[in-house]
MMTF fields as JSON, N, C-alpha, C and O atoms, coordinates in Angstrom:
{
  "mmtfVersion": "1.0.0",
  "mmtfProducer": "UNKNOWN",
  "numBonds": 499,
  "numAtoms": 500,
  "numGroups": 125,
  "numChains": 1,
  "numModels": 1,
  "chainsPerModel": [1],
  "groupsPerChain": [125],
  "chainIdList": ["A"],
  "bondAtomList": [4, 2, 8, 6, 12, 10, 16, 14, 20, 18, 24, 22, 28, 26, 32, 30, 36, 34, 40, 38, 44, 42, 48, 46, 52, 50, 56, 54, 60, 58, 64, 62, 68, 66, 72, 70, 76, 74, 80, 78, 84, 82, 88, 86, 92, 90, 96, 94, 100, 98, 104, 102, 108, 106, 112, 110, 116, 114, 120, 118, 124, 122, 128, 126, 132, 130, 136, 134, 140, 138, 144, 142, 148, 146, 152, 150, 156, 154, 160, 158, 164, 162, 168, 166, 172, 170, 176, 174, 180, 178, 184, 182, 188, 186, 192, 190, 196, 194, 200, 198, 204, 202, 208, 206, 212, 210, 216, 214, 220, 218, 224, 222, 228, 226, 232, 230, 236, 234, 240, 238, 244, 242, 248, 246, 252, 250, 256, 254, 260, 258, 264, 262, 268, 266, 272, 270, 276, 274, 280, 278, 284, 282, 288, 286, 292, 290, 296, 294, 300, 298, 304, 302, 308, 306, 312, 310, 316, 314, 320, 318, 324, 322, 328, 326, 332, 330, 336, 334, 340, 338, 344, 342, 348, 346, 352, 350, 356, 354, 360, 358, 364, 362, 368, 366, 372, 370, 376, 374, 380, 378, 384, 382, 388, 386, 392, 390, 396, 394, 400, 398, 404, 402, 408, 406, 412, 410, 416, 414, 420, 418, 424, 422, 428, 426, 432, 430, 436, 434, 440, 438, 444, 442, 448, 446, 452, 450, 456, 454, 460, 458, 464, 462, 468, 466, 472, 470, 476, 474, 480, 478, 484, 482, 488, 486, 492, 490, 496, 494],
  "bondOrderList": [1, 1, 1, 1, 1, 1, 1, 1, 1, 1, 1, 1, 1, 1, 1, 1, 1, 1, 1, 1, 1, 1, 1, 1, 1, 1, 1, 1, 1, 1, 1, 1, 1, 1, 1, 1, 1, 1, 1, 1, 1, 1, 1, 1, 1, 1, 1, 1, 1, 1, 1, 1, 1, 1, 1, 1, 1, 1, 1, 1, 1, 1, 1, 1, 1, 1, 1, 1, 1, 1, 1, 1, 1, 1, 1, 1, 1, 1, 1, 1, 1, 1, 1, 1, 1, 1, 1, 1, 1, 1, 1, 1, 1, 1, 1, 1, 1, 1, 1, 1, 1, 1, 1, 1, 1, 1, 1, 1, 1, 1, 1, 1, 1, 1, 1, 1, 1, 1, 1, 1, 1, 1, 1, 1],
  "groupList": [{"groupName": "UNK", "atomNameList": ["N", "CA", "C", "O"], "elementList": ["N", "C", "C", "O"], "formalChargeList": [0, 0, 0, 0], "bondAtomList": [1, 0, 2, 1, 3, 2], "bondOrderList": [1, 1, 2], "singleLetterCode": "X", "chemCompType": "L-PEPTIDE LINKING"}],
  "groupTypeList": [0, 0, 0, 0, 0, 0, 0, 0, 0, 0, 0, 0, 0, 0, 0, 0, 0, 0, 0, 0, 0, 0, 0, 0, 0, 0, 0, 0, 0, 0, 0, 0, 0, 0, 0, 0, 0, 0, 0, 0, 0, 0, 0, 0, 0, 0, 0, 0, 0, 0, 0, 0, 0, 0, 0, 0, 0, 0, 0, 0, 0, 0, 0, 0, 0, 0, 0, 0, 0, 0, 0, 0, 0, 0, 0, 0, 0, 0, 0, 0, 0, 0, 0, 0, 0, 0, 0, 0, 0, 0, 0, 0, 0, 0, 0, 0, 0, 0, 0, 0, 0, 0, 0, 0, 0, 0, 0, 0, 0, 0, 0, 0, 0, 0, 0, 0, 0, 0, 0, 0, 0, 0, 0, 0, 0],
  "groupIdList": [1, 2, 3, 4, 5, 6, 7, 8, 9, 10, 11, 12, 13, 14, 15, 16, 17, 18, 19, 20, 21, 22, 23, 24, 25, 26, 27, 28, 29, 30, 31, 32, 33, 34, 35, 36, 37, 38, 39, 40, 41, 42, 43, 44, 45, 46, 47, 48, 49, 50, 51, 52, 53, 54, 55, 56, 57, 58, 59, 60, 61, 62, 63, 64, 65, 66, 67, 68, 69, 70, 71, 72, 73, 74, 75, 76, 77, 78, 79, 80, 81, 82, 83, 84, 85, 86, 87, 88, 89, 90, 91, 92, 93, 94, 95, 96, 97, 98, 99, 100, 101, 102, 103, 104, 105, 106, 107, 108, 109, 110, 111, 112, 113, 114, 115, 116, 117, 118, 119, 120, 121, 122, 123, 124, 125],
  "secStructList": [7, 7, 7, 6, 6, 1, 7, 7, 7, 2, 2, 2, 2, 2, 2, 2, 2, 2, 2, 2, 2, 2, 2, 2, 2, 1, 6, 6, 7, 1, 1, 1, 7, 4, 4, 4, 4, 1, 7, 6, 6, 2, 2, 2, 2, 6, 6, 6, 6, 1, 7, 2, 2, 2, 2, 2, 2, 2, 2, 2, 2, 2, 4, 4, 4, 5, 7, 6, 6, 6, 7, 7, 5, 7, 7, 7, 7, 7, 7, 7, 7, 7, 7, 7, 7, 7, 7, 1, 7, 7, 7, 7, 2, 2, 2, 2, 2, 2, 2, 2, 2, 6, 6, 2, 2, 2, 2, 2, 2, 6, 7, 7, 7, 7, 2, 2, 2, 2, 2, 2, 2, 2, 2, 2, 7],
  "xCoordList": [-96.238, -96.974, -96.052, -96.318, -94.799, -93.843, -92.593, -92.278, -91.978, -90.71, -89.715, -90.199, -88.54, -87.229, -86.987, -86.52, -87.07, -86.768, -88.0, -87.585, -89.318, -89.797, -91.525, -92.421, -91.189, -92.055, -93.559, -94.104, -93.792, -94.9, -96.414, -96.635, -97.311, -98.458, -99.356, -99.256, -100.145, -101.466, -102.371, -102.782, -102.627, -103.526, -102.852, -103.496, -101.647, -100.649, -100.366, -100.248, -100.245, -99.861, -101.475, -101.596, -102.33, -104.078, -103.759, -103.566, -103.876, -103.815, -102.915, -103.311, -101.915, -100.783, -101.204, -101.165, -101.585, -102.535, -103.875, -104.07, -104.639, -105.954, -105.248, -105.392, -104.404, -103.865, -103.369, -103.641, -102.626, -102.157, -103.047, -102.857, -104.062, -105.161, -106.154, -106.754, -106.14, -106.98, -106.17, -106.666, -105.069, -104.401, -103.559, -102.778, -104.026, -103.986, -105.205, -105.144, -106.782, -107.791, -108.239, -109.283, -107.275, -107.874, -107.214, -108.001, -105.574, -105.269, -105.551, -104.646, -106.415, -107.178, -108.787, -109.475, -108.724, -109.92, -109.521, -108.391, -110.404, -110.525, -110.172, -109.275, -111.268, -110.948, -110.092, -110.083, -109.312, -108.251, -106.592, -106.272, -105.618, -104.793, -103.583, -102.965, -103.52, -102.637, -101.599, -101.101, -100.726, -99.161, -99.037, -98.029, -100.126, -99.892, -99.686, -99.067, -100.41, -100.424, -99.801, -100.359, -98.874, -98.331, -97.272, -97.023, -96.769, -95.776, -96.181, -95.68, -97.196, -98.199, -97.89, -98.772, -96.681, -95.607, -95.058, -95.008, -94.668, -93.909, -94.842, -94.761, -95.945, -97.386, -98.163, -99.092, -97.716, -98.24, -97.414, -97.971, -95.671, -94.883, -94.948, -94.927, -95.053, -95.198, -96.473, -96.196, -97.552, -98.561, -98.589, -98.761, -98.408, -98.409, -96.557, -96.342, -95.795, -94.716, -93.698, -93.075, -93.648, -92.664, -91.545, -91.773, -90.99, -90.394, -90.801, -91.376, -90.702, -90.737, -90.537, -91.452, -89.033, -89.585, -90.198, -90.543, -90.582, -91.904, -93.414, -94.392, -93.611, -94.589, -94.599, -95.558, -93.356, -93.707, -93.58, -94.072, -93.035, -92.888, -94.486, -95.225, -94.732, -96.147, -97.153, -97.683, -97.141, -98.022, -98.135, -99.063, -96.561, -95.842, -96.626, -97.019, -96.72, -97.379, -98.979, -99.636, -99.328, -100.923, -101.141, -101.874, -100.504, -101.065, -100.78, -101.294, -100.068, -99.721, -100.451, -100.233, -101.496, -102.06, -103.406, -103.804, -104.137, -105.184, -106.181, -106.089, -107.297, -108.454, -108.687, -108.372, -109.278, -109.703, -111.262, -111.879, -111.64, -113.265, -113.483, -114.237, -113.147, -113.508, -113.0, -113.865, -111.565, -110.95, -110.182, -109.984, -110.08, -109.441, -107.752, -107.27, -107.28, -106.08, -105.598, -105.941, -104.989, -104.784, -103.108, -102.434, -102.645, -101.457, -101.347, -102.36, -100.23, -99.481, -98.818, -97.951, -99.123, -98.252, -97.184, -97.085, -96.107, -94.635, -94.988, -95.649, -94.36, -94.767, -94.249, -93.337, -95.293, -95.114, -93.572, -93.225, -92.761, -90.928, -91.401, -92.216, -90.682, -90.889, -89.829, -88.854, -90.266, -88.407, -87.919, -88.734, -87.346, -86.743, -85.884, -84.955, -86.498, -86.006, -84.552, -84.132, -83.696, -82.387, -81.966, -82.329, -81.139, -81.044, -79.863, -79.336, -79.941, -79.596, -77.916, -77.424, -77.201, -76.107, -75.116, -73.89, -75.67, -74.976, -74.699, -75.525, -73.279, -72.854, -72.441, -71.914, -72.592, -72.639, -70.722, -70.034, -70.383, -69.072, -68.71, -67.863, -69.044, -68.512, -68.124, -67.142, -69.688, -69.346, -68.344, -67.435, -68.473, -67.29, -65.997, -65.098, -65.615, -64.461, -64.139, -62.993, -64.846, -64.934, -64.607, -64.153, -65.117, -65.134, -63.652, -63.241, -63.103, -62.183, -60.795, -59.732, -60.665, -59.567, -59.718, -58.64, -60.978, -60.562, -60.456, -60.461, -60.343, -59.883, -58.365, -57.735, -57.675, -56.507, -56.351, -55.658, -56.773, -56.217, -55.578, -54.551, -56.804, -56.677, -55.091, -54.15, -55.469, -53.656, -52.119, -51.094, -52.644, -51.552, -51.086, -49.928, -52.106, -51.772, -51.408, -50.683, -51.604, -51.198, -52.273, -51.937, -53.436, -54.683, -55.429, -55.379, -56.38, -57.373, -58.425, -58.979, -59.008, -60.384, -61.123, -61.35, -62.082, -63.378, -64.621, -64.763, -65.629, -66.782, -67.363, -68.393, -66.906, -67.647, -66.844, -67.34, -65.687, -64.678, -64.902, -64.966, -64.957, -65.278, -66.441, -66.53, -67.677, -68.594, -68.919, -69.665, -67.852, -68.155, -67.221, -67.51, -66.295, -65.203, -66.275, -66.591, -67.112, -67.711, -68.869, -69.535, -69.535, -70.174, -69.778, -70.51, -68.632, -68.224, -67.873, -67.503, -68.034, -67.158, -68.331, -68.61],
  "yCoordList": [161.162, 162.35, 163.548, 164.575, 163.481, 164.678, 164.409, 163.22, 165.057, 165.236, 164.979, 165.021, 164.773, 164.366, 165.576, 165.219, 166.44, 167.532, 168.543, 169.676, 168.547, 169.352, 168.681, 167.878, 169.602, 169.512, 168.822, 168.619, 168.641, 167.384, 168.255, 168.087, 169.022, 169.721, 168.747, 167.533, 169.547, 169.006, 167.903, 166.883, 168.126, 167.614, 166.236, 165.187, 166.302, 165.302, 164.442, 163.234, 164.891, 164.19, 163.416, 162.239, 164.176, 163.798, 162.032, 160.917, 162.772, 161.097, 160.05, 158.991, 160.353, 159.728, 158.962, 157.735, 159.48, 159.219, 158.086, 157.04, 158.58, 157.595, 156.767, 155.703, 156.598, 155.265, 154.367, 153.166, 154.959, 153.941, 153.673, 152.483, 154.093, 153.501, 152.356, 151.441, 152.693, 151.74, 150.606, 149.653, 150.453, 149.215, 148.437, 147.491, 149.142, 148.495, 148.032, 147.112, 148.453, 148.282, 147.188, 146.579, 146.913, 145.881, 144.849, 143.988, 144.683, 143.485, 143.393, 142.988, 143.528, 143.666, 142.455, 141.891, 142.586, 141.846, 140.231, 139.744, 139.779, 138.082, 137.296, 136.529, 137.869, 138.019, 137.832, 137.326, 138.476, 138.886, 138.322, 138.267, 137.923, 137.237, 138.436, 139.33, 138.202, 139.383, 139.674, 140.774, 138.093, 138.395, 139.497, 140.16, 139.531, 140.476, 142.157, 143.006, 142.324, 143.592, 143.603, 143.902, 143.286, 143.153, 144.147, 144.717, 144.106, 145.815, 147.089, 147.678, 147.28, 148.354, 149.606, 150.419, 150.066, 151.034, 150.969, 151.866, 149.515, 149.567, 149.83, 150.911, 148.89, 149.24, 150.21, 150.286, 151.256, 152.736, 153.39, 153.85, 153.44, 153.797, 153.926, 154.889, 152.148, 151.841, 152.814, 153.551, 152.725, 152.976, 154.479, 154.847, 155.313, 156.55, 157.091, 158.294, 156.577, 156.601, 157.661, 158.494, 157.511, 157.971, 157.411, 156.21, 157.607, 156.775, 156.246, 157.068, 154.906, 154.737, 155.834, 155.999, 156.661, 157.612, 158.498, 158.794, 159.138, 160.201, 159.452, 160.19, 158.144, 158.064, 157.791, 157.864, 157.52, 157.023, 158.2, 158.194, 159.273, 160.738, 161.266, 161.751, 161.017, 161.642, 161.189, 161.924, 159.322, 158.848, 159.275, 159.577, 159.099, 159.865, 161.107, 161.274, 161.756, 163.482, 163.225, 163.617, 162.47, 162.308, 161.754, 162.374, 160.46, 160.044, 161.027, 160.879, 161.782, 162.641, 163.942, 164.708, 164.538, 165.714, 164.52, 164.806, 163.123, 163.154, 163.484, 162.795, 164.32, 164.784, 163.577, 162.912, 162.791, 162.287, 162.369, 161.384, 162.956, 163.655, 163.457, 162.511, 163.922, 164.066, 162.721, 162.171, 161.953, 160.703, 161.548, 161.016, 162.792, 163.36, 164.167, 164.823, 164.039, 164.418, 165.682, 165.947, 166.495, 167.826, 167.437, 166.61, 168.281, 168.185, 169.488, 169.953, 170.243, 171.748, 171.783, 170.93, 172.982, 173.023, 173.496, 173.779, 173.629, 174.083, 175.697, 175.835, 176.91, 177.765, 178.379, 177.98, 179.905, 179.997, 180.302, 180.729, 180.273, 180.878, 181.801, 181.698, 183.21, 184.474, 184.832, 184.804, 185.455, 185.871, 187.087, 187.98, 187.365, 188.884, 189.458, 188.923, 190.766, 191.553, 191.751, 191.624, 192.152, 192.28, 193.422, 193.992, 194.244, 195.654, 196.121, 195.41, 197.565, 197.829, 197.959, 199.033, 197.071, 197.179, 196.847, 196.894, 196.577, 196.67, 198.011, 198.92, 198.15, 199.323, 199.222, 198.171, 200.498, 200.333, 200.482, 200.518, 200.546, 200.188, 202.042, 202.168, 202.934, 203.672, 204.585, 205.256, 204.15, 203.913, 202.927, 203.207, 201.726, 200.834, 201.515, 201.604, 201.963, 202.322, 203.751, 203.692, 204.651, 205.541, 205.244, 205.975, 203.726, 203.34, 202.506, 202.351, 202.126, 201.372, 202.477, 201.869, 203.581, 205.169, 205.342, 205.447, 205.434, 205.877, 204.922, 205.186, 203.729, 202.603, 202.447, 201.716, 202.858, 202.817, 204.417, 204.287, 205.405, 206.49, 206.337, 206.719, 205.465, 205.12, 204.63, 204.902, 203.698, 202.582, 203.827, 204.003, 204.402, 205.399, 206.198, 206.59, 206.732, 207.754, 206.753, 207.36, 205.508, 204.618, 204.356, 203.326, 204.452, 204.251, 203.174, 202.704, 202.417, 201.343, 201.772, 202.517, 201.253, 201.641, 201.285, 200.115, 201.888, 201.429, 201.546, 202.4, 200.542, 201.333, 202.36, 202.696, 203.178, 204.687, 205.323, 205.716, 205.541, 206.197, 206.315, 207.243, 204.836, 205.158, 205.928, 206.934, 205.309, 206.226, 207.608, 208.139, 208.037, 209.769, 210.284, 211.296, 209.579, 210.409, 209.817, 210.774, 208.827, 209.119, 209.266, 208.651, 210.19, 211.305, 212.684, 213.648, 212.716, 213.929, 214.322, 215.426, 213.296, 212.864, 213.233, 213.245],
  "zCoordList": [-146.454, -146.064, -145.897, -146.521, -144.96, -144.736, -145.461, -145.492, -145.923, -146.917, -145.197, -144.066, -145.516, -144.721, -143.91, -142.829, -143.958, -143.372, -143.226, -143.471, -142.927, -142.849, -141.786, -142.044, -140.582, -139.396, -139.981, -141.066, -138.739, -138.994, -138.458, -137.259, -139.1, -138.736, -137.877, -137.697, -137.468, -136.305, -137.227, -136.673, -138.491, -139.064, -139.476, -139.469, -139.799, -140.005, -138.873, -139.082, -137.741, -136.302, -135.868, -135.525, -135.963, -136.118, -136.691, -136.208, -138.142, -138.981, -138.425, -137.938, -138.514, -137.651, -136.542, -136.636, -135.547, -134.217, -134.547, -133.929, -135.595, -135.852, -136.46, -135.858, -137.507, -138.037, -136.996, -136.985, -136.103, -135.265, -134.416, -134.165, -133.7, -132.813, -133.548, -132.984, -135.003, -135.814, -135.767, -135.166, -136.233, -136.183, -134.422, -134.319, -133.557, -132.468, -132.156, -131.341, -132.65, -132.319, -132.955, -132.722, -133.909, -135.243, -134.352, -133.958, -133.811, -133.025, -132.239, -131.51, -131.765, -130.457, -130.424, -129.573, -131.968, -132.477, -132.09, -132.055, -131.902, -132.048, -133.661, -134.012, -134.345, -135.626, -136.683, -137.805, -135.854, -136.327, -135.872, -134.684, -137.002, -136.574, -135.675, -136.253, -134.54, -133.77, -133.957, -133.718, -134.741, -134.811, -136.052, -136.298, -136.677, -137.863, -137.428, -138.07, -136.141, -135.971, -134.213, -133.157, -134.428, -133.531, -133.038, -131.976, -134.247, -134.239, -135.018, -135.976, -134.308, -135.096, -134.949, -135.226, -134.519, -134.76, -136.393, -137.234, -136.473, -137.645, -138.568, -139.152, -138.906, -139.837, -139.976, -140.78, -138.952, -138.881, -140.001, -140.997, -139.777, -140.131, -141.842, -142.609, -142.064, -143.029, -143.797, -144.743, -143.375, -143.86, -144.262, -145.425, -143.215, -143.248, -144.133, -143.986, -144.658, -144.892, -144.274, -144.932, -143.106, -142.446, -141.413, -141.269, -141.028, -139.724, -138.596, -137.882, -138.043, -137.093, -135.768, -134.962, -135.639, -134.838, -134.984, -133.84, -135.592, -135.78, -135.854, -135.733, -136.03, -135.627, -133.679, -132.91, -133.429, -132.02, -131.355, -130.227, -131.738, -131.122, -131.308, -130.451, -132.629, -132.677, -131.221, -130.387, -131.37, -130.806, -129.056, -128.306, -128.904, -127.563, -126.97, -125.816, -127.836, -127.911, -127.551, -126.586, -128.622, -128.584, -127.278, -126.507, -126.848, -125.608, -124.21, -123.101, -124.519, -123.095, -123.249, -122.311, -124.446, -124.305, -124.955, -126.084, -124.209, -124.46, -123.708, -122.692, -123.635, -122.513, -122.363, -123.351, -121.201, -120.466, -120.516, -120.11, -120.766, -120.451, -122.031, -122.262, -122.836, -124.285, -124.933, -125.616, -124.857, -124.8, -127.022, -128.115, -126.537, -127.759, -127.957, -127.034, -128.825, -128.735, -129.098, -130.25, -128.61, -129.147, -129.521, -128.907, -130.711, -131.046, -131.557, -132.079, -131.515, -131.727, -132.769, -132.961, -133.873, -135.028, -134.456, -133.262, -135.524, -135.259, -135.96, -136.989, -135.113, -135.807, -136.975, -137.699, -137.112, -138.945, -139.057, -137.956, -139.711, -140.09, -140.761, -141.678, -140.138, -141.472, -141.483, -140.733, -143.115, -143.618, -142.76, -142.989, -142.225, -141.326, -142.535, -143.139, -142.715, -143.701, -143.262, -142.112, -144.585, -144.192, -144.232, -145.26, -143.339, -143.126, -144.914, -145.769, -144.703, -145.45, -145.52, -145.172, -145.885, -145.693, -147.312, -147.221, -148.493, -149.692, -149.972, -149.886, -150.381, -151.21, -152.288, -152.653, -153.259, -154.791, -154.448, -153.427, -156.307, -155.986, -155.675, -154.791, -156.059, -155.552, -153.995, -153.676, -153.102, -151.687, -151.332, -150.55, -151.898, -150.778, -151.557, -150.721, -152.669, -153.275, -151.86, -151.414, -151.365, -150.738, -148.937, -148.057, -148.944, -147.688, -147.396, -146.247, -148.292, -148.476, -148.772, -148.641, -149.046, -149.058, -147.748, -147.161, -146.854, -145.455, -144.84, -143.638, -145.085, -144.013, -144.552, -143.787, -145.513, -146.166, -145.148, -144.139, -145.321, -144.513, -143.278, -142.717, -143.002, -140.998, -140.683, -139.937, -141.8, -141.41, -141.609, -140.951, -142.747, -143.112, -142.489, -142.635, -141.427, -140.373, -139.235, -138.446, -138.836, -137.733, -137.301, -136.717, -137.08, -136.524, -136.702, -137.838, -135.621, -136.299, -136.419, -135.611, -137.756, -138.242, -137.762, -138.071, -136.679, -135.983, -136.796, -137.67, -136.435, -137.418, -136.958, -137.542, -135.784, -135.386, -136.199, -137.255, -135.986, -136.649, -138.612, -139.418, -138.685, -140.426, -140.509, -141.213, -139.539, -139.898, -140.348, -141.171, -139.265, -138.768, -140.129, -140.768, -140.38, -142.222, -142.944, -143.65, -143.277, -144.481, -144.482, -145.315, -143.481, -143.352, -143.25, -143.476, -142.912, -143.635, -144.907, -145.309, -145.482, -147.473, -147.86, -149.059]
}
């Protein structure tokens, strides 16, 4: 269901959650032979193809946000990632060629090049 590296949604943790209540509910049966579902962590795991811990983190989650009153589970997506624009800081070659004479100035006269200092000479350039 989830790739190796990438968060596990509500609808995903949902399924997750009913698979494993079905197969504890099934050994639970008379019916039914128990040693088979006995580690119904692992047969969740299996089933739903993910890890053992993410299903027991999931299940972890589900049982500690289940209503009581409703006997339902709420589970929380991870939120959306947005790209944060990147400020404007590339220079063509003839600014950094420009920016790179007054940081050569600075040293020449003895001085360290601050970035206020560069600023203010190549705004005056």
């Amino acid at each position: 269901m989830a790739g190796n590296s990438s968060d596990t949604r509500s609808q995903t943790k949902k399924i997750i959650f009913s698979v494993y209540n079905f197969i504890k509910d099934l050994s639970k049966q008379d019916e039914i032979d128990p040693s088979m579902f006995a580690q119904s962590l692992k047969v969740t795991a299996e089933a739903c193809g993910l890890s053992e811990r993410t299903v027991k983190r999931v299940c972890k989650e589900g049982k500690d946000s289940l209503d009581p009153e409703q006997q339902v589970a709420s589970f929380k997506s991870p939120r959306k990632t947005y790209k944060s624009a990147k400020p404007l800081t590339e220079l063509d070659d003839f600014d950094a060629d420009i920016v790179r004479r007054i940081v050569h100035e600075f040293y020449n006269r003895g001085e360290y090049p601050t970035a206020l200092t560069v600023l203010t000479e190549v705004k005056k350039k």
